[in-house]
C-alpha positions in Angstrom: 51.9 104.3 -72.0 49.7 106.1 -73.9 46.4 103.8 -75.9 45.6 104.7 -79.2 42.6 102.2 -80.8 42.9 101.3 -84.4 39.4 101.3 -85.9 37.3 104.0 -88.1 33.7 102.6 -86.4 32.7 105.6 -84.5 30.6 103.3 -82.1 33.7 101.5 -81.0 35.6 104.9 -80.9 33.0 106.2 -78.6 32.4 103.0 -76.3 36.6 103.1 -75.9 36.8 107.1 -75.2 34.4 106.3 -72.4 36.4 104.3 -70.6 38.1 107.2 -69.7 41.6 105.8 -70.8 41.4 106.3 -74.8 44.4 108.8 -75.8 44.2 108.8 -79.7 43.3 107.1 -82.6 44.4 105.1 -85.8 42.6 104.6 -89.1 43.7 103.6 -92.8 41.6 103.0 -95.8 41.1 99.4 -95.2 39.5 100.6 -91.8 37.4 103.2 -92.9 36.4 101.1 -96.1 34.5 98.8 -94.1 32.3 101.8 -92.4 30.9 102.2 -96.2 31.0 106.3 -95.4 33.0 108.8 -97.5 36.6 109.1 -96.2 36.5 112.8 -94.9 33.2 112.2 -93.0 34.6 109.5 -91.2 37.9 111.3 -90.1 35.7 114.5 -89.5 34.0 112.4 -87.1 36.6 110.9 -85.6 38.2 114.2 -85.3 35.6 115.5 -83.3 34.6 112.7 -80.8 38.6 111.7 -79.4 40.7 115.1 -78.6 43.9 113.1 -79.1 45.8 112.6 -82.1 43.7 110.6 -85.0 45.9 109.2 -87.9 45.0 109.9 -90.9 46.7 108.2 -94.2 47.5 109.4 -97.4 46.6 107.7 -101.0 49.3 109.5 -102.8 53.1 107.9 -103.4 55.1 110.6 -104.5 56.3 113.4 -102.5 54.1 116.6 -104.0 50.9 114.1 -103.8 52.0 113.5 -100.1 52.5 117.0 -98.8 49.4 118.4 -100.9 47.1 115.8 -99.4 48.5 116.0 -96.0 47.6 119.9 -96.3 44.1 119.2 -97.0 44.1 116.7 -94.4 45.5 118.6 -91.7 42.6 121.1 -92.4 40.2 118.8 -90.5 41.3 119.6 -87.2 44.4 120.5 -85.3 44.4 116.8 -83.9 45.1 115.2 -87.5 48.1 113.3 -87.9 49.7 112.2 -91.2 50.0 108.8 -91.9 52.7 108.1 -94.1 54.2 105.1 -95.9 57.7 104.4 -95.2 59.6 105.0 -98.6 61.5 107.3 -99.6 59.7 110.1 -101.0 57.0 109.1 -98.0 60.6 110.2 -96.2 61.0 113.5 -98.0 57.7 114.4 -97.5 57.9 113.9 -93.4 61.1 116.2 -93.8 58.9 119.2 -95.6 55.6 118.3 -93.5 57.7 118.8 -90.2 59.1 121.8 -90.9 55.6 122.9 -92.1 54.5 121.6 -87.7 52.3 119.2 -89.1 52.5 115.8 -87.1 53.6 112.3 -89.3 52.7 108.8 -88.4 55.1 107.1 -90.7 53.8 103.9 -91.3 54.4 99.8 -92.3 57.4 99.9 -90.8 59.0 96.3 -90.4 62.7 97.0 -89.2 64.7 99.2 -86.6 66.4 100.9 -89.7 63.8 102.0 -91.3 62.3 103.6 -87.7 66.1 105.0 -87.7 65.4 106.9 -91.0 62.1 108.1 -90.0 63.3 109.5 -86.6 65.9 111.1 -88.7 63.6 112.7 -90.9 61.7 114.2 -88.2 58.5 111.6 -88.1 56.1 112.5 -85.0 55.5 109.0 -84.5 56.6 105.4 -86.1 54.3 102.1 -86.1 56.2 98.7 -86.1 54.1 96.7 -87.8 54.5 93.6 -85.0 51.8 91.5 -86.1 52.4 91.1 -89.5 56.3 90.5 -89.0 54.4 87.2 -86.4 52.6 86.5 -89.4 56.0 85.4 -91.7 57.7 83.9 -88.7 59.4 86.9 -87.1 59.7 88.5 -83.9 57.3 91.7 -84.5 58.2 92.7 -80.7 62.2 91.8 -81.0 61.7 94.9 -83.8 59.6 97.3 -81.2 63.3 96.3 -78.6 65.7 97.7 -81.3 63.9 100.9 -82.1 63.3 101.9 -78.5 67.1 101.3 -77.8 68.0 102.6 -81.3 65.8 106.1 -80.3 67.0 106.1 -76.7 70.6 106.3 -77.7 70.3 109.4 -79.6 67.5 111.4 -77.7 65.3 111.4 -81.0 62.0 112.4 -80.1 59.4 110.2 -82.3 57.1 108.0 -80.4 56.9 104.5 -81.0 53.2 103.3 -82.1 53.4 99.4 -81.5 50.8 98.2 -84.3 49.0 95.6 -85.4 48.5 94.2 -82.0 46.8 90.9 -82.1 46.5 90.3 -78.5 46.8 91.0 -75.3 50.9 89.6 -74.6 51.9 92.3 -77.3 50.4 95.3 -75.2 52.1 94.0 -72.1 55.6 93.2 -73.6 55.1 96.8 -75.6 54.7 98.3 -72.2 57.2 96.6 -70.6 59.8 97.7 -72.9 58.6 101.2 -72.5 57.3 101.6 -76.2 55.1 105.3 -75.9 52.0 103.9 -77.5 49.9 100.8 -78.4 47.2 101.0 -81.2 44.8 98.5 -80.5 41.9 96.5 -82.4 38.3 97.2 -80.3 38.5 93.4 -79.8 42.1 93.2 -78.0 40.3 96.6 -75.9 37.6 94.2 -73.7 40.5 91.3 -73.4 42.9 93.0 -72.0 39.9 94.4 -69.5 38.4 91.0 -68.9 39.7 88.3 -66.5 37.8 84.8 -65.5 39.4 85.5 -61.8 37.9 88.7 -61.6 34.5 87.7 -62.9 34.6 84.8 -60.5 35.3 87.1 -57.8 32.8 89.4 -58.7 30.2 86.3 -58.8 31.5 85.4 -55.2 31.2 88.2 -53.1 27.7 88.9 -54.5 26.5 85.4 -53.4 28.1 86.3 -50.1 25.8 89.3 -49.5 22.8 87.5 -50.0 24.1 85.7 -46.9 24.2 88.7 -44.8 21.8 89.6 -42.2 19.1 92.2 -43.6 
């Protein structure tokens, strides 16, 4: 399972990539509007810094306002990926941005269908939405189940990007299930690392030396 994290704060990009298990990254304008940086710096940055995919999203709607801004986009760096929204000219756009080999993230998706019609139209990757679907009482993760079985049984080849992870239980049931990628929050990052058991443990065996012989 790959991990992408979903932040435009270079410092958290850069404390993440040196874990040594950072794959990609995930940004939006309501991300990188709370950096307070123009938008191209920031995914410039970002560009630079991780070597795996970075999302970045488009402002336009229609399809020509799409495909033009992905092109300017995709200039950054050959590691830029398209975020698109999941209607339908967001859907004609993926089509003519594929066949142009520029990579989509076609986003806000909240059902197995629409991931159907994104895979269809030749999206790189599709992010579930599973924490806002928790949010109004449904089963974000239930949604990640039918996509993955949904792709499996016609060998499409678009990567499922569980998002809007708000803990720790949605990474593990995401991997579980086999979904390609998680894009998580900095936060969820140094939960899923920490454990009382192991800081106890930690504590223990230190005290223990002090007990040994010098």
């Amino acid at each position: 399972m790959k991990f992408f994290i979903d932040t435009a704060d270079i410092n958290e990009i850069k404390k993440a990539n040196e874990l040594g298990i950072l794959d990609g990254v995930t940004t939006n304008p309501s991300l990188i509007s709370k950096v307070k940086r123009p938008y191209l710096d920031v995914l410039k940055e970002i560009a630079k810094e991780v070597p795996g995919p970075v999302s970045a999203e488009v402002i336009a709607l229609d399809c020509d306002g799409i495909v033009n801004e992905a092109k300017e986009l995709a200039k950054i760096g050959g590691n830029i990926v398209i975020k698109v929204p999941l209607v339908a000219d967001g859907l004609k756009a993926v089509k003519i941005l594929t066949s142009m080999d520029i990579k989509t993230n076609v986003t806000l998706c909240f059902n197995s269908l629409q991931a159907l019609m994104a895979a269809k139209a030749g999206a790189t990757y599709i992010s579930p939405f599973v924490g806002r679907l928790d949010d109004i009482a449904s089963e974000g993760m239930e949604v990640v189940e039918e996509i993955l079985t949904i792709y499996n049984n016609y060998d499409y080849d678009t990567e499922v990007i569980v998002a809007s992870v708000r803990n720790p239980l949605h990474i593990k049931y995401a991997a579980m299930m086999g979904a390609h990628i998680a894009t998580i929050p900095f936060s969820v990052f140094n939960s899923i690392i920490k454990h009382p058991l192991t800081d106890n443990g930690i504590a223990k065996f230190l005290e223990d030396y002090k007990k040994i012989p010098k």
